[in-house]
Each structure stands twice: as C-alpha cells, then as structure tokens.
C-alpha positions as CSV (number, residue, x, y, z in Angstrom):
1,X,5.7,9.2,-7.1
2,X,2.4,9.4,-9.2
3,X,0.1,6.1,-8.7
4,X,0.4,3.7,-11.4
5,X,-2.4,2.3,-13.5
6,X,-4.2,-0.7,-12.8
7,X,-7.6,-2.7,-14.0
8,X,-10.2,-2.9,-11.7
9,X,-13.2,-5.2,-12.9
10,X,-17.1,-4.8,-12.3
11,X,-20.0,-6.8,-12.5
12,X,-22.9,-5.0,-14.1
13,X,-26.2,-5.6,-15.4
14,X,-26.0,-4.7,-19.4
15,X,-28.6,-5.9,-21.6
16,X,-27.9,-3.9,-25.2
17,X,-24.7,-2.0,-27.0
18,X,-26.7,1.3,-25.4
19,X,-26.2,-0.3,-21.7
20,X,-22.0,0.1,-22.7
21,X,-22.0,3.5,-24.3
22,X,-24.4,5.2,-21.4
23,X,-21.7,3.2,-19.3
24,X,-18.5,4.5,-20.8
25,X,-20.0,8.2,-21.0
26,X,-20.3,8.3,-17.3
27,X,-16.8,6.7,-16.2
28,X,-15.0,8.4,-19.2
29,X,-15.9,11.5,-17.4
30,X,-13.9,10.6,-14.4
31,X,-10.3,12.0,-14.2
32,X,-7.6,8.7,-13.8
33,X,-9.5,6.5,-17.0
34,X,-7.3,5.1,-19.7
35,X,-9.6,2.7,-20.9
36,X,-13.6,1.1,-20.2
37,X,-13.7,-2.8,-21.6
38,X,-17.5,-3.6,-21.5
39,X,-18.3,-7.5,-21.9
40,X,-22.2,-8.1,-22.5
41,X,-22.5,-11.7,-22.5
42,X,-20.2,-11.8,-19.3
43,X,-21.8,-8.9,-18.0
44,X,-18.4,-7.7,-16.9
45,X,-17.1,-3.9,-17.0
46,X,-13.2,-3.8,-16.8
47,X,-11.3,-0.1,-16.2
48,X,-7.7,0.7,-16.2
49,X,-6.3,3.9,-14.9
50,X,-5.9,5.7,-11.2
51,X,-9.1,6.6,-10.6
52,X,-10.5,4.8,-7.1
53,X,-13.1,1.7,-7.5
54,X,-15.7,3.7,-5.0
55,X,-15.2,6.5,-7.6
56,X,-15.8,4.7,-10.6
57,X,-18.6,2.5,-8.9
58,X,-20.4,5.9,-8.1
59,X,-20.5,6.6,-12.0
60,X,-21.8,3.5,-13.2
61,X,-24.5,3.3,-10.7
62,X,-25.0,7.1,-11.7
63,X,-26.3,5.4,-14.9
64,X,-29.3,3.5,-12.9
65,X,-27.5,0.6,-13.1
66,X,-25.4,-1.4,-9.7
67,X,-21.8,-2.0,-9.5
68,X,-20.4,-5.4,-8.0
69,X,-16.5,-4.9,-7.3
70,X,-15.1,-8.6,-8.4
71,X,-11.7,-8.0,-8.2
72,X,-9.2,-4.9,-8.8
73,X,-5.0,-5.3,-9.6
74,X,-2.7,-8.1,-10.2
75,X,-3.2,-12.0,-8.1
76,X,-2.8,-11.0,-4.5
77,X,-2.1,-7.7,-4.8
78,X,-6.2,-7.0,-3.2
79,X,-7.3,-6.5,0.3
80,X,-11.0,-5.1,1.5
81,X,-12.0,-4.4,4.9
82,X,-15.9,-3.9,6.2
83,X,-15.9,-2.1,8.8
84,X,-18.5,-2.1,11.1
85,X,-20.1,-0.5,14.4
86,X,-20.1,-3.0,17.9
87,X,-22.7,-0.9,19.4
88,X,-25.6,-3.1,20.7
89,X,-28.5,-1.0,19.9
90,X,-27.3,-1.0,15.9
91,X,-29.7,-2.9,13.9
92,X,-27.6,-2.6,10.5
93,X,-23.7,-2.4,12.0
94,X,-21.7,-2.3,8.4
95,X,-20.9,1.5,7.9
96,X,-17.9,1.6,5.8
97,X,-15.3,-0.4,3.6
98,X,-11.6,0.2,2.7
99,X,-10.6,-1.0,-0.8
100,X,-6.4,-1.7,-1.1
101,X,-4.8,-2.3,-3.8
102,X,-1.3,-2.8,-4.2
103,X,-0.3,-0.8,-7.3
104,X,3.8,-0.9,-7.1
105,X,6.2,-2.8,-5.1
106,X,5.8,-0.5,-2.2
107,X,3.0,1.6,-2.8
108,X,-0.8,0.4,-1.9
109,X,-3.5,2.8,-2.8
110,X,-6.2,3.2,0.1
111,X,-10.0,3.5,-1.0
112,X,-12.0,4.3,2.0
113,X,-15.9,5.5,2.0
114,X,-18.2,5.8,4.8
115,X,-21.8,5.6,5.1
116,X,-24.2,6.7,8.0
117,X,-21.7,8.3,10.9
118,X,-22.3,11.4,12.6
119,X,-20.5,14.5,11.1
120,X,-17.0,15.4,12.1
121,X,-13.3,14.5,11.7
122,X,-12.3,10.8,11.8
123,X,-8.7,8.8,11.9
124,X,-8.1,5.7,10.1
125,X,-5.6,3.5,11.6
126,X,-4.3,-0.2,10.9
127,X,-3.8,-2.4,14.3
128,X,-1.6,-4.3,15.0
129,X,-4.2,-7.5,15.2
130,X,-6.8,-8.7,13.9
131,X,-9.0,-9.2,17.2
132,X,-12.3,-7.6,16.9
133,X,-14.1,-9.4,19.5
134,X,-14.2,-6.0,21.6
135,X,-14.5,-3.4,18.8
136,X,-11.9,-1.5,18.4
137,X,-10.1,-2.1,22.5
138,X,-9.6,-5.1,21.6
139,X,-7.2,-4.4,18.0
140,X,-4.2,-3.6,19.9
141,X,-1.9,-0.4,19.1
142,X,-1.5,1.4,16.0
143,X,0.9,-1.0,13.8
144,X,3.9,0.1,12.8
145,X,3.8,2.8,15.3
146,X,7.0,1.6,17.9
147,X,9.3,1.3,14.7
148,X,8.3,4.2,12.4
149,X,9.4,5.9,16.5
150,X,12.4,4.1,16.6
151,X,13.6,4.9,13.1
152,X,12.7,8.9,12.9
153,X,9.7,7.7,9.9
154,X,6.3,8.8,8.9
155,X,3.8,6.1,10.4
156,X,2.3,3.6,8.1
157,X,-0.4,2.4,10.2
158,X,-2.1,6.0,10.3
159,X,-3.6,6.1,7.1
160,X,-5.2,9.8,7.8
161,X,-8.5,11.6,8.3
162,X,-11.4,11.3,6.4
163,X,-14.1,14.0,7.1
164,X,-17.6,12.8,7.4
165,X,-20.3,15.4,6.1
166,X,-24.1,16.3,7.1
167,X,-25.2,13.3,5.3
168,X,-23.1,10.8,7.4
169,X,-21.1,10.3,3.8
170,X,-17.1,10.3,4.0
171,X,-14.6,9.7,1.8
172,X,-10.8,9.4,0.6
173,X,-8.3,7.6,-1.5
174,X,-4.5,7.4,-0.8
175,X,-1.2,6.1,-1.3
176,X,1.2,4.1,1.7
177,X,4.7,2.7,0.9
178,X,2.7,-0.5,1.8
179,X,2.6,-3.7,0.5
180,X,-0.5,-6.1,1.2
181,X,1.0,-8.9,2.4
182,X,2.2,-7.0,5.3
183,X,-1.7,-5.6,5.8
184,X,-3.6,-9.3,5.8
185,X,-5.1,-10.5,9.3
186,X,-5.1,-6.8,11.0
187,X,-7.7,-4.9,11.4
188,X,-8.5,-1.1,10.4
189,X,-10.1,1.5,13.1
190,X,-12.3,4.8,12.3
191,X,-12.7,6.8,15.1
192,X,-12.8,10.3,16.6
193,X,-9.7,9.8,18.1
194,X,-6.6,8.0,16.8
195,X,-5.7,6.3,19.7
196,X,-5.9,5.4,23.2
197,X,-8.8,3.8,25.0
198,X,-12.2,2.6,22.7
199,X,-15.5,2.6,24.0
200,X,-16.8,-0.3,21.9
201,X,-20.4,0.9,22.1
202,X,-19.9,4.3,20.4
203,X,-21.6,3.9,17.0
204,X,-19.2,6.2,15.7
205,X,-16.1,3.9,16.1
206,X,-15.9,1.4,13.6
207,X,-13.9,-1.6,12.9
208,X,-13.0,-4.6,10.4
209,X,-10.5,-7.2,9.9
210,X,-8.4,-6.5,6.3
211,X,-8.6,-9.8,4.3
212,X,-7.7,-11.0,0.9
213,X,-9.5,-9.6,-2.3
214,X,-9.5,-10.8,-5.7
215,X,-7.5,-9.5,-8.5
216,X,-8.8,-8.6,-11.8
217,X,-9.9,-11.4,-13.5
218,X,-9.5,-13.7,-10.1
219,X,-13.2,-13.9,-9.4
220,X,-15.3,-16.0,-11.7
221,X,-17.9,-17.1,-9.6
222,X,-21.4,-16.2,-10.4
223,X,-23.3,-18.1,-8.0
224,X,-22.4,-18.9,-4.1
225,X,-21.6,-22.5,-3.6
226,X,-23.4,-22.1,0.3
227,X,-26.0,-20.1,-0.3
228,X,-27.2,-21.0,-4.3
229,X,-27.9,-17.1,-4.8
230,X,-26.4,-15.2,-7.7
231,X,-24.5,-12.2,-7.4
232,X,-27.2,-9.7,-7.3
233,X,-29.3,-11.7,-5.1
234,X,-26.0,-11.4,-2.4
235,X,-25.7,-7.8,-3.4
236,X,-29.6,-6.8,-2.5
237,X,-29.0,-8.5,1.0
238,X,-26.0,-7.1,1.5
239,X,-27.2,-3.4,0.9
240,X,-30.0,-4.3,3.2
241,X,-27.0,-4.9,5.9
242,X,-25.8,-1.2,4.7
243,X,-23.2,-2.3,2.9
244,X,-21.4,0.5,0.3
C-alpha cells in the first residue's frame, strides 16, 4: 500500500519573497512533494506529500535557514519520541528522535534519525511501557511481541534497523499497520541488540517515552507560557542539549 499524503508544517525564519523561493527550490527537489505553502508574516512553511519531516527539515536548513517541526498530519494523528542515552558520564544525553505520523487508518509512517552513536547496526523496538527510570531494562518486553507469536504475524513493536555511519549519523523512514493511539505512553529502544538484558550505561543504547505531537495547524504557540522564550530561543537551547 503506497503511503498517503499528508501536510507537515514548519516554523522558519523568512524575511523577503526570496527567503520562499530559495525555500521551495530546495524542498521541491525532494522526491514525495506535492505542494510548499510559505506564510511570511506567520513565518510558517507548510508541505504536503510523502516525503519524511527529517527529510524536508534537512532541505530547508540546507538553505542557511532552521527548521522548527510544529506539527505534521491530521488532530491526534502525531507522536514524537527523544530518545536519549542513561549513561552517567554523558554530558549532552539526547541522541535521536522518532517522528510518527499516522497517515491511514492503520498505517503510521516512522521517521527515525540519529545523531552521535558509534558506527554499526542498530534495532528499533517499541516496549511494552513507558518506564524509563532504568534506561532501556527498565521498558519491559518488546510490545506486541507475545500476540504477533500467538497469531503467526509480523511483529509491530520491531520497527527495524537503522545503520549508523562513520559520522555517528543514522537514519530511516517506514510504514507499520499502526495506529497512534495504540503507541502513546511506551517507550522506543535503539540498541545493538533487539532484546534481552540492557546495560543502561552503554551510550550506545538509547531510549524515550512516545508522547503526543501536534497536527498541522495544532500548534500556535509562539512563546512558552513557563519559560517566556520564543521559539528559536527554545530551539538554540535545545540544539545545545543535541537535539536533531
């Protein structure tokens, strides 16, 4: 079943009609694009097709310019996961994030990038909770794994390998006959292995509870009501933290 369309939306810094057209060169180049909205007084850049948000983030910010994700799909059809390292001597622990979006009525795409791991092979697997106070021994088994055994079907809590390059960069984007609801309050592991027993102070296994994103259009705010800081402001520190 080929992936349907959806609109993912993107706070950008634009200043002039040149800031959309360099813009919409670079992500028109992607394959997946139907159609780049650019809004200069909202500073908002919205894109419907297949192609995956880390994907279409890369091209913007290929243009000198950041990318903010503020929401991707339909009203709760959105989950995001930062995953992170538990290992003590880590000074900046966030070293990936998993972008879901819910595209069909059971069919979630998977957006997964990875940022500062050691080369080699790594599995991607939902749990069946959301505990996270011991890395990734504490998550529990893979989910979905005793019935997918039961009933003679692929399992939807291994989401695959991603392979992680020289630079400590991996990525991949996906389909699972998923739907979000059913993904909210577990968490996601990254590990050399897919299962069995964690050591929670390998740097290279990383973990992250999957919680509720915004849709398109579902995330208005401009300016944190805690902090006071504007959106870039939260994106600068949050980069600093390694964030993707």
């Amino acid at each position: 079943m080929a992936i349907p369309a959806f609109e993912t939306v993107f706070a950008v810094p634009m200043t002039c009609e040149a800031c959309i057209k360099d813009i919409k060169g670079s992500v028109d180049q992607l394959s997946g694009i139907n159609k780049v909205t650019a809004n200069l007084q909202d500073q908002l850049v919205a894109i419907e097709g297949t192609a995956a948000p880390s994907t279409i983030a890369a091209a913007i910010q290929a243009t000198g310019r950041d990318a903010i994700l503020r929401g991707s799909g339909k009203a709760d059809s959105a989950a995001v996961c930062i995953l992170e390292s538990h290992a003590p001597h880590l000074e900046n622990k966030v070293r990936g994030l998993v972008r879901m979006v819910q595209v069909a009525p059971e069919m979630t795409i998977v957006d997964l990038s990875i940022r500062g791991l050691s080369p080699g092979t790594y599995h991607a697997t939902v749990r069946q909770t959301g505990d996270i106070s011991q890395g990734p021994e504490s998550t529990g088994g893979i989910w979905d794994a005793l019935e997918a055994k039961r009933e003679g079907k692929p399992c939807r809590g291994i989401f695959g390998t991603v392979e992680v390059g020289k630079g400590g960069i991996g990525t991949v984007f996906l389909d699972k006959p998923i739907q979000i609801w059913e993904l909210i309050g577990r968490s996601i592991v990254v590990a050399r292995q897919q299962d069995g027993k964690f050591d929670q102070n390998d740097p290279d296994a990383i973990v992250g509870v999957i919680a509720r994103s915004s849709g398109a259009w579902g995330n208005e705010k401009t300016v944190c009501s805690c902090s006071g800081k504007n959106v870039w402001q939260e994106r600068e520190e949050q980069v600093g933290r390694g964030m993707l």
